[in-house]
N, C-alpha and C positions, 0 to 999 in steps of 0.2 A: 483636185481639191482635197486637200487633208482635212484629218477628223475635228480638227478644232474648229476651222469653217465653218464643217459639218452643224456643228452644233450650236455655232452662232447663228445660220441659217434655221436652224430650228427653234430658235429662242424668237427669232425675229417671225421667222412662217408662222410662230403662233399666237402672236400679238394680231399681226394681220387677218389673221386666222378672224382672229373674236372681235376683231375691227369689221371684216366681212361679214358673221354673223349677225352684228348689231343692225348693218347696212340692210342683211338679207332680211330680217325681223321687220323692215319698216315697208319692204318692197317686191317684197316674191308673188309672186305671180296674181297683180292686179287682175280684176275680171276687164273685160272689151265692153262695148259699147253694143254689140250686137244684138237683132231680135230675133230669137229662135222661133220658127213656122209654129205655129198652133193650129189644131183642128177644131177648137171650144169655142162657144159662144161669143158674138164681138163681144169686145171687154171695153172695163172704161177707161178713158184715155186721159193725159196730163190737161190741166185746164189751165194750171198756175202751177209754180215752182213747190207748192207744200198743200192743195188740195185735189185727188184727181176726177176727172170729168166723166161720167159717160160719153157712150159713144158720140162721135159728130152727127149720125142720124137722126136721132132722139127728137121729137117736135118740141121739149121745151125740156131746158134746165135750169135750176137755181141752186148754181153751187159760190162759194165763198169768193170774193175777191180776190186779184192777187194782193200777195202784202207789197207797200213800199219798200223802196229804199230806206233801211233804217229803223224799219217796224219793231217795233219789241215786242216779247210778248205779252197777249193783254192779259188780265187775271178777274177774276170772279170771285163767288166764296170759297176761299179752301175749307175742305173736310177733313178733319186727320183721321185718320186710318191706323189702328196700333194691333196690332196679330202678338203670337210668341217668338217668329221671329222678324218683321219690318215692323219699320213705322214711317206711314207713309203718308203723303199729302193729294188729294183729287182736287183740282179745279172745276169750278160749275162751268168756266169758259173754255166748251171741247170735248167735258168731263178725260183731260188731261191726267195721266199720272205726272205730275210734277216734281215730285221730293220721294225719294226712300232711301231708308237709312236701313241698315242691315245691323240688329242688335245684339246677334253673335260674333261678330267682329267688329271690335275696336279700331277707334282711329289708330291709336299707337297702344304699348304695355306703359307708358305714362299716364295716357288717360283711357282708362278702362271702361269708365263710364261713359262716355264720347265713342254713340253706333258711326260706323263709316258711312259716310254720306252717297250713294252710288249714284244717286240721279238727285237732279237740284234747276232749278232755274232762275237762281238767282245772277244778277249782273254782270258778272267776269266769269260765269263756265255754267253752261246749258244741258242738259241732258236729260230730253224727256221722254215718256211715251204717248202717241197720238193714236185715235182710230176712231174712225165713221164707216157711215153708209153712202154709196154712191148707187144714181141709177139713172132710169131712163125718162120717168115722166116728175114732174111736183120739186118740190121742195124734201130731202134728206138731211139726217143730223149730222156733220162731219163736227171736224175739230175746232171749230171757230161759232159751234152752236152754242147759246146760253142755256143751258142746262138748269133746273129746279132739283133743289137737292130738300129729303125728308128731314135731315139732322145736319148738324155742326162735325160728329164726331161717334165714331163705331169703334169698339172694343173686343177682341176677341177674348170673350171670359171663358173662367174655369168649367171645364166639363163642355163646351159647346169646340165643335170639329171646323163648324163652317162659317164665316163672317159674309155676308151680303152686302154692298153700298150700291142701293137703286139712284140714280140719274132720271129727269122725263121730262121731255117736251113732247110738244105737240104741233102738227102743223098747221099751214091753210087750209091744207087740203083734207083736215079729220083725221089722218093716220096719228093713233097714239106711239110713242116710242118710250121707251124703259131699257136706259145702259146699264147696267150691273156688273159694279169689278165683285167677282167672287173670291175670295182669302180663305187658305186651308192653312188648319193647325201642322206646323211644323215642314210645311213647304214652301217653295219661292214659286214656285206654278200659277199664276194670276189668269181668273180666267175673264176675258171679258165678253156679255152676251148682251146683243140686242135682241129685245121683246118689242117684237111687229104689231103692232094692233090694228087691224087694218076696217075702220070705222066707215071708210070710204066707200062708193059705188063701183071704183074699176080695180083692175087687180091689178097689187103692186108687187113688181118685180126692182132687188135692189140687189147688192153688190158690196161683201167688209172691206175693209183697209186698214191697217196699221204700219202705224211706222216710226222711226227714230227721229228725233231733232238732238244736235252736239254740236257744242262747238269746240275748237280745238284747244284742246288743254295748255296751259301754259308750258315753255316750254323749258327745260333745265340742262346748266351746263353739262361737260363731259363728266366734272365730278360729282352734280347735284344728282343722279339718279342712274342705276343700271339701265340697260340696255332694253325698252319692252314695245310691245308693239300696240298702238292707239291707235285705233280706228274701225269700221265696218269688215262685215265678213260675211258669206252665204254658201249656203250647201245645196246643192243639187244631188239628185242618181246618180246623173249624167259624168259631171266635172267632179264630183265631192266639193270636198273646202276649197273657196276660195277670198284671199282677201279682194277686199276694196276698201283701199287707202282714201282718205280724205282729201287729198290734193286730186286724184284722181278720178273723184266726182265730180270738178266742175271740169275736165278735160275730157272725157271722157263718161257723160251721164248713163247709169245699169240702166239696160233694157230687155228685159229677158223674160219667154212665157216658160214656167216649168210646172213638173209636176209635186207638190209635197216641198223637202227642201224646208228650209228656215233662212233670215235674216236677222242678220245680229251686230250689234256695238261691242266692240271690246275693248279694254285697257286691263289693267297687270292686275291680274288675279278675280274679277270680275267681269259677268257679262250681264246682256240683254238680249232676248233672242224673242220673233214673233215664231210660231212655230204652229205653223198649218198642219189640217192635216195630209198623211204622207199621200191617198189619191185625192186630194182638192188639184185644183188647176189654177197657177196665181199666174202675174205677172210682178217680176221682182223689178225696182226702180228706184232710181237715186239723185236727189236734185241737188242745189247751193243754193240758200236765198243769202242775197244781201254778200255772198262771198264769205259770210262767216259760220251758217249755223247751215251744217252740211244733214240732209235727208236721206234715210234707207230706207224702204221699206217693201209693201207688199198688197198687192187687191188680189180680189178673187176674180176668175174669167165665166166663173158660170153663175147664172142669177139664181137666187130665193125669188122664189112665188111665195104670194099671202094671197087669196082667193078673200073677197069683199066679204064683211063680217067673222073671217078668220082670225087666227093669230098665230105667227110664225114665231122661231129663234134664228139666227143668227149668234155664231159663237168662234171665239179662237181661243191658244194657248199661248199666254204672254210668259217667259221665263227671267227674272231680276236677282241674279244673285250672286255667289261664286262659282268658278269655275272646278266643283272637286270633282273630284273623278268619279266618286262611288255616286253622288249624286247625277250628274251628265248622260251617265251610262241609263239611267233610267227614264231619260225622256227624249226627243225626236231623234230618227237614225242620222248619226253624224255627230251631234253635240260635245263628245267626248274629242272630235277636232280642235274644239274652241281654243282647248289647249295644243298649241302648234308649235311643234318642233323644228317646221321649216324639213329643209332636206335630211336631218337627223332623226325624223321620226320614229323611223322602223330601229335605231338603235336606244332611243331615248323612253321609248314607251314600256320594251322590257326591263330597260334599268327602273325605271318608278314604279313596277311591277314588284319587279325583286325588294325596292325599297320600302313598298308600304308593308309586303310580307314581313321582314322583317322589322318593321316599327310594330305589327301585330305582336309580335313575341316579345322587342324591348320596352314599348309603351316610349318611346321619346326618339326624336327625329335627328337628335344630335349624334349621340348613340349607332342609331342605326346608321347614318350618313358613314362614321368611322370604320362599323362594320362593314357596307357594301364597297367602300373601299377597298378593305383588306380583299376582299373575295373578288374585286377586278385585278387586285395588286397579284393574289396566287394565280389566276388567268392568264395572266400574262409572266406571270415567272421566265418560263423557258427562253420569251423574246427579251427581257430586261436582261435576263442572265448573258444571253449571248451577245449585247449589248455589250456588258458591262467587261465581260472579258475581254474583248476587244479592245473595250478604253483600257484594261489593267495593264496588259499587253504593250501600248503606246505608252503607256505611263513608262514601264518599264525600261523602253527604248530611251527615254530623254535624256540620257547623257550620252548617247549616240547621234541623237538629234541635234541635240544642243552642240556638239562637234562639228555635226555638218555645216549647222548654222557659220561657225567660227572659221570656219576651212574656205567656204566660198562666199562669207558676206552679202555684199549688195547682189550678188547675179542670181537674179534670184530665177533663171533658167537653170542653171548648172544645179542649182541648190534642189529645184524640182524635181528632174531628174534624178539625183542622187537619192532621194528621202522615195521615190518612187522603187528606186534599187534597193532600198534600204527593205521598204516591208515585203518587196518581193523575198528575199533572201529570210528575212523574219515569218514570211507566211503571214503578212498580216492584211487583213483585209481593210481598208480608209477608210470604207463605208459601211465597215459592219458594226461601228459604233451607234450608228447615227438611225439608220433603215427600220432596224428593231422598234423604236422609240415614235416613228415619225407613224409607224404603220397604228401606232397607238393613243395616234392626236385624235380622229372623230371620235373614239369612246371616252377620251376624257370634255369634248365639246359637249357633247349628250350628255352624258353626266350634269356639265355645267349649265347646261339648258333647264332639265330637271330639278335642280334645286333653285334656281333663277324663277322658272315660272310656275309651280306647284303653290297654290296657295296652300296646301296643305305645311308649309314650312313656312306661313306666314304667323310673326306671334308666336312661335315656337321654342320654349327655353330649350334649354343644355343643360350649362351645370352654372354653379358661381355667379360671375360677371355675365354671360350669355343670357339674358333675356329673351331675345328676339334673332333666331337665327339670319331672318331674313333680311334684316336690319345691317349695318355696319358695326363692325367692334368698337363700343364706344371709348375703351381706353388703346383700342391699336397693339392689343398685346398677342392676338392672333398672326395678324399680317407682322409683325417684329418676330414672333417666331417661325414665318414662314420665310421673311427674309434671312435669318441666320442659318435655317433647313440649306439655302440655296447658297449661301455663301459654304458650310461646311460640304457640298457638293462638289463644288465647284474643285477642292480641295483634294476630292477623291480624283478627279480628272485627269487627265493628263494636260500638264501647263502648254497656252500656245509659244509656240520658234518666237512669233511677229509682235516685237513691242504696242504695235497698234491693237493686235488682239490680244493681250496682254490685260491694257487699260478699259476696251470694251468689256472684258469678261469681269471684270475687277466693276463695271456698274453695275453690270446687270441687274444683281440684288438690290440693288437700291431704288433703279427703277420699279421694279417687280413689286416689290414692300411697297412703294409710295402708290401704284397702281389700286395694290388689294385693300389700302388704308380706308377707304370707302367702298369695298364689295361688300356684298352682303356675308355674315360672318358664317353660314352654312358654306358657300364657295370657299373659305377661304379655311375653315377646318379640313373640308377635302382635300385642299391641293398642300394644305399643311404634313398633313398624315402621308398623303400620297409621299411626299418627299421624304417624310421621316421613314417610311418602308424603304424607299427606293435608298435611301443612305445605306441602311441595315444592311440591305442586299451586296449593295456595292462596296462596301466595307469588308464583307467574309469574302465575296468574290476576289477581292483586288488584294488579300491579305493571302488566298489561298495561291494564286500567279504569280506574284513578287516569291513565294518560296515561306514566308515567315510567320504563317500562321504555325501556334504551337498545340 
């Protein structure tokens, strides 16, 4: 195989490449269906597809219907809820988190004043948070309880840290109940806590739960949106991250007792995560109602006691927000997975390491993206270099080449042979053009993963026309200069013998350009710059080989 192959094969290996990764983003390593042994207290068990049961022991339970086929969901009073940074909507029906809009991130840099909607349950896309109590004797408050609400609406004002929204019923049986989502100034952290009142003559022992309802987001062509991964995910000690895909809920429904760990919803650049604490004993699980609005989530395995005239809490850690790193890293072990690099982790996590350092120093993400560039570009110097001399080298051969071509035409045995003789006698190695380059594809994937999933490069200007890195170049003048990078490449190259690769190498850029017309314009300044180094390079290289640099 000659070098020109070479490098067709490499243009092609890396299309496939990022075709794989998009594939691997949707599909790496679903969790199983399996239930890992427990030594804790029976726990409570499924009863219906989105409410779960105490044990089958229990002399009496009054937990929720299953829903129909079709059911929608029901609604109550909404509350709105407005902090400094959600604004967010509570349903009386379940005392549901419903709606939250994140007010430091806009929809788009067109409308500034439009919070992004992260959770919503309105009719064409669902994505709420659930949680109750489950147990062994009476009647408990799950998510399908009509809830009594104090106010219309809560505010988190000036000078106050903490926002309270109390919930209460009451049962048959006398146990008063009080939900309270708790809201901190300048955190996505939602803590939600039931207050036990236990009014009753016998002691009540009950059991939290929380969990996701989603339905699967619309879904966009090859051109309508990069590449990102939508759907459930949980961490354990045990296994760490792992996803679970939304088709793979109804094939395969989560059943798992662990210890700690979290359960979480993801899509691009935002999560939801329930986030036990690290020694609580859950079971993690995951339903389908109706085949459309898929369930994650999580109970507890060991009971609260309320002793008769007592009063217990009950409390967990809800998290709704983005996925930033500096944030992640501060709350349940693991969360800073949420952002997953798939199999490039261990090379993707140092690059955004190095990257945010230096966005600390230039203050802008463009900038930096240019910078850590260059400083992959000097790391790999020594294997471009010996790359490139290689191609200079073959360049240099081409009117030997191009004779052999002329001498034995069609046979294109004898012709192989010959061109084989050829770089033996030249000392030239086939594949030393190509090996160098290939051995430096996963660092430029991680890379492209990195700027791809950081929400930190969401919303993010440049200079000039760049708005929004993460965005597409809205006049295409990025990917037009990153298609002429590759045609003036192509240029330094050494030209193929085979008319056929000839015409292939003569698209390439065109494909290339029409591919990056809609990447996001941070991908596409990198692999712009990258090229423009990699020319520079190969330029003094291939001037100093030919003899004519002066």
């Amino acid at each position: 195989m000659d070098n020109q192959r070479l490098l067709l094969f490499f243009a092609l290996a890396l299309v496939l490449m990022l075709i794989w990764q998009a594939w691997e983003q949707d599909n790496t390593h679903p969790v199983t269906g399996t239930v890992a042994t427990s030594t804790t207290t029976p726990a409570p068990q499924a009863n219906s597809p989105d409410v779960p049961k105490a044990p089958s022991s229990a002399s009496t339970t009054s937990m929720a219907p299953a829903p129909q086929a079709g059911e929608s969901l029901k609604t109550g009073m909404r509350i709105q809820v407005r902090t400094d940074t959600v604004d967010a909507v509570i349903d009386t029906q379940g005392g549901d988190l419903r709606n939250l809009s994140l007010l430091q991130y806009p929809v788009s840099v067109t409308k500034p004043n439009d919070p992004f909607p992260l959770m919503q349950d309105n009719s064409s896309e669902v994505f709420i948070a659930q949680s109750g109590l489950i147990g062994l004797r009476g009647q408990y408050p799950n998510h399908k309880t009509n809830f009594t609400a104090q106010a219309k609406s809560y505010t988190l004002t000036e000078g106050q840290n903490e926002l309270r929204v109390p919930l209460t019923w009451r049962s048959p049986d006398g146990v008063e109940y009080t939900k309270t989502y708790v809201f901190h100034r300048g955190s996505y952290v939602v803590e939600v806590e039931f207050l036990v009142n236990n009014t009753s003559r016998q002691e009540w022992s009950g059991y939290f739960y929380g969990q996701f309802q989603r339905t699967e987001p619309p879904k966009h062509g090859f051109f309508g949106a990069t590449p990102t991964y939508i759907g459930g995910a949980i961490y354990t000690p045990e296994s760490k991250y792992e996803k679970v895909p939304l088709d793979e809920m109804a094939k395969k429904p989560l059943k798992r007792n662990v210890t700690g760990g979290w359960v979480a919803m993801l899509q691009h650049y935002f999560v939801g995560s329930w986030m036990p604490p690290k020694d609580q004993h859950n079971e993690f699980y995951s339903d389908v109602l109706d085949n459309t609005r898929y369930v994650l989530g999580f109970k507890n395995l060991n009971p609260t006691h309320v002793a008769p005239g007592q009063a217990g809490v009950l409390s967990e850690s809800l998290y709704v927000g983005p996925m930033e790193h500096k944030i992640l890293k501060t709350l349940a072990e693991g969360m800073e997975l949420s952002v997953n690099y798939g199999w490039l982790t261990v090379i993707s996590s140092p690059l955004f390491w190095l990257l945010q350092h230096i966005h600390g120093i230039l203050g802008n993400w463009g900038w930096s993206i240019i910078v850590l560039t260059m400083l992959i570009k000097g790391v790999f110097y020594p294997l471009s270099a010996t790359s490139y001399k290689s191609m200079a080298r073959m360049r240099k051969m081409q009117p030997k080449m191009q004779a052999l071509k002329e001498r034995y035409g069609d046979d294109r045995q004898k012709l192989n042979q010959a061109m084989m003789e050829l770089y033996k006698t030249e000392k030239i190695n086939p594949l030393g053009g190509c090996l160098p380059i290939v051995i430096q594809i996963p660092v430029f994937l991680a890379l492209y993963w990195v700027l791809l999933d950081s929400v930190e490069m969401r919303q993010a200007p440049w200079i000039l026309w760049i708005h929004d890195l993460s965005a597409q170049d809205p006049y295409y003048i990025l990917p037009i200069i990153m298609g002429v990078s590759m045609f003036a490449q192509q240029k330094l190259n050494p030209q193929p013998v085979d008319p056929v690769q000839q015409k292939v190498f003569m698209v390439m850029p065109i494909v290339f350009t029409a591919m990056f017309l809609f990447f996001p314009a941070g991908l596409v300044l990198y692999w712009t710059v990258n090229n423009l180094l990699s020319i520079a390079q190969q330029w003094r290289i291939t001037r100093i080989i030919e003899g004519t640099r002066k």
